[in-house]
N, C-alpha and C positions, 0 to 999 in steps of 0.2 A: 334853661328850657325844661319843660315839664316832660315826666315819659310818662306810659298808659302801658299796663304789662296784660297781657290775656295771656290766662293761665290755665293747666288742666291740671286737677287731684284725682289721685287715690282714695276712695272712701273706704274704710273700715269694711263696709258691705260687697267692696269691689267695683261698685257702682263708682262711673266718670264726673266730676263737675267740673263745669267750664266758666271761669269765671274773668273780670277784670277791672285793675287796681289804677289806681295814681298815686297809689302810695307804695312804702318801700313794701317788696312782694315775701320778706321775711316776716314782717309786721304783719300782712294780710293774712299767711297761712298761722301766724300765732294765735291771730283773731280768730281763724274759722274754728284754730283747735281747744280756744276756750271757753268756746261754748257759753259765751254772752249773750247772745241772739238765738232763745230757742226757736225762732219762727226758719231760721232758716235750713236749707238743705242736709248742709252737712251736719247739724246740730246729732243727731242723731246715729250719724256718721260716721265720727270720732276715733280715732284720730285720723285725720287725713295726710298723705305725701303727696308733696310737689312732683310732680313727673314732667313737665312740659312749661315753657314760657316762652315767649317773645316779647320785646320791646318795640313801641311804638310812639313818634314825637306829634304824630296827630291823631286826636279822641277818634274823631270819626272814624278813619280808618280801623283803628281798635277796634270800635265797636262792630264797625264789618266782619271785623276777621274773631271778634266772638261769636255774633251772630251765627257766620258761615259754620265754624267748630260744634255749634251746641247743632247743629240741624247735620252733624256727621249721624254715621253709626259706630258704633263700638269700635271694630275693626280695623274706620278709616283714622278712628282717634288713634287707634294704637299704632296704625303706622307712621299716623307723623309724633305721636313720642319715640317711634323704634327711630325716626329718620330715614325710615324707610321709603324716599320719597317713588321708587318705582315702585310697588304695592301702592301708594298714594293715588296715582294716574292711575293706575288698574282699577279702582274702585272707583275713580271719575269717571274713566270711561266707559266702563259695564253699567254704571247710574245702577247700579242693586242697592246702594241704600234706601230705596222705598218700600222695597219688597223684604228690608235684612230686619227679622226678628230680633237681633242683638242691637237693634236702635235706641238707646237710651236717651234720659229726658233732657241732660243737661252737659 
């Protein structure tokens, strides 16, 4: 059975990427750190740490729950890398990531 892993990095800059794999997610983050693909995000980024993942045996859902991750803000990412899942619901239910300046792109 295939797994789908959505991932969040550490960028060099500080700056969050959210991303996700069907490949092994040691191989992904080697890929992002060496810097094969100047067009993309982290390119520039360099080096980046794994902070966060989950597994997933359906793409779609994946792709939901990266979707959902990159439209967080800063803050809501770091809670669910802290595991902080009350902080989590704090920042669902105040809905201030529209108005939270620490919204990053990705």
């Amino acid at each position: 059975m295939e797994k789908h892993t959505v991932y969040i990095l550490k960028c060099s800059d500080n700056s969050f990427y959210t991303g996700l794999t069907s490949r092994n997610i040691d191989e992904r983050i080697a890929e992002h750190n060496s810097g094969d693909n100047r067009t993309a995000y982290t390119f520039k980024r360099r080096p980046v740490k794994l902070l966060w993942y989950s597994e997933f045996s359906d793409l779609g859902i994946a792709k939901e729950k990266e979707s959902q991750i990159k439209g967080w803000s800063r803050r809501k990412k770091q809670a669910l890398i802290d595991g902080d899942f009350d902080l989590l619901i704090e920042y669902s239910k105040n809905n201030q990531d529209k108005n939270d300046p620490s919204t990053s792109s990705g």
